[in-house]
C-alpha positions, 0 to 999 in steps of 0.5 A, a space after each residue: 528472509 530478513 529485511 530490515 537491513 535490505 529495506 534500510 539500505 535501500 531507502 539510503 541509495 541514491 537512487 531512492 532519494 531521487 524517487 523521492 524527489 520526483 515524487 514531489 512534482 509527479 507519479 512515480 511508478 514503483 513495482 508492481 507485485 503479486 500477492 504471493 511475492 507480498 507473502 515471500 517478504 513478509 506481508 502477513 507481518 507488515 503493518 497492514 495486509 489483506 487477511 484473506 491472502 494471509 490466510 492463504 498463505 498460512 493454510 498452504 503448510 510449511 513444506 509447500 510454503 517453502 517450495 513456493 519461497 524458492 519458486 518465487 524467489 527466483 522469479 523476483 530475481 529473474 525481473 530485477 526486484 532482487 539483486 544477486 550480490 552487491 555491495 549493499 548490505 543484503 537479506 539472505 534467502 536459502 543461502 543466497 544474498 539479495 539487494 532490493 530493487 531501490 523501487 521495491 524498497 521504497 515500497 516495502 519501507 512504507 509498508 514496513 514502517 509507515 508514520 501513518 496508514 491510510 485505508 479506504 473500504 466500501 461500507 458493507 461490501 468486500 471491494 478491493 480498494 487503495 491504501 496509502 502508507 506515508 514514508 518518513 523519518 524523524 525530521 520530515 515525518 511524510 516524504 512522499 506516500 506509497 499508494 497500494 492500487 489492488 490491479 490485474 494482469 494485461 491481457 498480454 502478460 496474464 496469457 502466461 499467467 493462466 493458472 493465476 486464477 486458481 491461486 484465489 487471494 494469493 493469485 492478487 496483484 497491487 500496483 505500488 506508486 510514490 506520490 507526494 503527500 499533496 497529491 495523495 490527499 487529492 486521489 483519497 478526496 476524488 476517490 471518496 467523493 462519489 458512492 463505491 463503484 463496482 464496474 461503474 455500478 454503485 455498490 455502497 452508499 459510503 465509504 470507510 476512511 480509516 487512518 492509523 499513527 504506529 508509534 504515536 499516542 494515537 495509533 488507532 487514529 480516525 474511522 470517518 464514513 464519507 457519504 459523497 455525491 460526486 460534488 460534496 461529501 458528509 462525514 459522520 462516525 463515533 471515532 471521526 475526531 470532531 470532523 463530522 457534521 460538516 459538509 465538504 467539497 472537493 478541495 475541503 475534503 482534500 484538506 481533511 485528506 491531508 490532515 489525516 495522511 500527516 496526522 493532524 487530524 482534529 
């Protein structure tokens, strides 16, 4: 597939410029995908991507690979994620012409081409946990921030999804929201302000914030380990960018939240 012009055509539509004037006032639900449709468009080549499903992905072998591309592929058109025809320029998959879903292609805009990558890991554990992709251009460089939310099925949906189990990583799901930059600072504050937790067990005594500028003079941007306890947090790291030493509460760590997300970070 290629996905430039589709991703670009659909951050232009209407539509998508309504999205991104709701995001400023609330949460707006965009899509919710699985792993292996992450792979069909492109994942493994975004600017950020689990490399467990990657290499997944890679091991299943052209010829199997291939088939699973038209599977999935016809499954994202039968749920609306792709558009047969249209007048918006569209990507090409085995002879077929695709639009995006205008919520599937603010998404993979953030994905694609972020200003700036915020990812949040548990210290020395393999949790599952969000990350956040700001999308902007030139003149407003965060419009809003698409919020990657690891999930599972409903109980009502997965029963049709039984063998999802077996598709180990490629068997993932995200849940994808638009929020605005305000908004995200608050979630990534509230997250990190208390110990990773792993069915409401915790399971680290810090969590790793890193943020990310692609294209700027600091692409590799911030690494903070954040030690909160539930009302105040301390920041410490060699790459935190003058930030540690300090101890933050809740409305102190949303502004270094903010700060990182625009990339203003001190």
């Amino acid at each position: 597939m290629t996905l430039d012009i589709a991703i670009a055509a659909a951050e232009r539509t209407e539509a998508a410029r309504n999205l991104i004037d709701q995001a400023q006032a609330d949460v707006v639900d965009l899509v919710t995908v699985s792993a292996l449709e992450l792979c069909v468009l492109g994942g493994p080549r975004h600017a950020a991507f689990d490399e467990s499903v990657s290499t997944a992905w890679m091991l299943l072998g052209d010829r199997r690979r291939k088939k699973v591309i038209d599977w999935v592929t016809e499954g994202m058109v039968e749920r609306g994620l792709l558009i047969a025809g249209g007048d918006q320029p569209a990507f090409q998959h085995n002879g077929g012409s695709y639009a995006l879903k205008p919520e599937l292609g603010l998404m993979l805009a953030a994905r694609c081409r972020p200003s700036s990558i915020v990812v949040t890991e548990a210290q020395d554990q393999e949790l599952r946990t969000p990350r956040f992709f700001a999308l902007g251009d030139q003149a407003e460089p965060v419009r809003g921030v698409v919020v990657e939310q690891p999930t599972t099925l409903p109980p009502d949906v997965a029963e049709g999804f039984r063998n999802v189990r077996k598709l180990g990583p490629l068997g993932w799901f995200y849940r994808y929201v638009f929020i605005s930059r305000e908004q995200a600072a608050e979630i990534l504050a509230e997250l990190t302000i208390s110990p990773p937790r792993r069915s409401g067990e915790v399971v680290s005594p810090a969590w790793v914030v890193s943020a990310y500028y692609p294209g700027s003079d600091n692409p590799g941007g911030y690494r903070l380990n954040v030690q909160g306890d539930g009302t105040k947090a301390c920041l410490s790291g060699a790459e935190a960018g003058g930030l540690t030493g300090a101890e933050y509460d809740a409305e102190g760590l949303r502004a270094v939240m903010l700060h990182l997300i625009t990339g203003r970070a001190q």
